[in-house]
C-alpha positions as a Markdown table, in Angstrom:
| # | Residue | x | y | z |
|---|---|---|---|---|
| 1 | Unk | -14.5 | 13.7 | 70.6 |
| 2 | Unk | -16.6 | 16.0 | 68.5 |
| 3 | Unk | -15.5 | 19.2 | 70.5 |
| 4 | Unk | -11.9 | 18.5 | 69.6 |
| 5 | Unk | -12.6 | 17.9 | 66.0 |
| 6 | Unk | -13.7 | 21.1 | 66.1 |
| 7 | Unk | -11.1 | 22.6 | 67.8 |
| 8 | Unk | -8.7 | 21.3 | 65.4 |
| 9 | Unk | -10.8 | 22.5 | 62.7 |
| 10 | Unk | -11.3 | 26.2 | 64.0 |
| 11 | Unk | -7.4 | 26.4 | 64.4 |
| 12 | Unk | -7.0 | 25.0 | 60.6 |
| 13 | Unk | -9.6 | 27.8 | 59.6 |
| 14 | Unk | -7.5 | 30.6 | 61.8 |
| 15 | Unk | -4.1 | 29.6 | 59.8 |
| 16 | Unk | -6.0 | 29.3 | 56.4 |
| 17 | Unk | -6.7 | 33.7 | 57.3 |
| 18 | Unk | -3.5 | 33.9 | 58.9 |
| 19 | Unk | -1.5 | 32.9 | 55.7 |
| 20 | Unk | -3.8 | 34.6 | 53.5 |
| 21 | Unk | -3.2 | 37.9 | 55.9 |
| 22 | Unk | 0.7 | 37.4 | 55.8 |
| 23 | Unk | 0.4 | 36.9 | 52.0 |
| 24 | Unk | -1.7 | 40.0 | 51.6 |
| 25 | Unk | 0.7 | 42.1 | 53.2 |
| 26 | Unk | 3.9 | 40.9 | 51.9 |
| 27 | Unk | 2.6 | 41.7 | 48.6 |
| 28 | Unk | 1.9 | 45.5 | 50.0 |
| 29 | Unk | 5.1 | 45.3 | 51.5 |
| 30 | Unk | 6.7 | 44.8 | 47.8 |
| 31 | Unk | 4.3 | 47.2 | 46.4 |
| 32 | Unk | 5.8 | 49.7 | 48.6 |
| 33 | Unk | 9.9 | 48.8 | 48.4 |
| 34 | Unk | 9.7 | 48.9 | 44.6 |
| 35 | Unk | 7.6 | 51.3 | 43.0 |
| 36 | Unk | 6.8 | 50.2 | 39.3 |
């Protein structure tokens, strides 16, 4: 029981970065199609 609470936890953690990531990059991605 406690290992798969954990599992679920580490793949909540993983798309909690993931997101961030995707976030990060689509603002860079905007950065570069319209220069300011």
């Amino acid at each position: 029981m406690k290992h798969h609470t954990s599992k679920l936890w580490l793949r909540q953690e993983a798309e909690k970065y993931i997101i961030k990531d995707f976030q990060g990059r689509r603002k860079e991605l905007e950065k570069y199609r319209k220069p300011s």
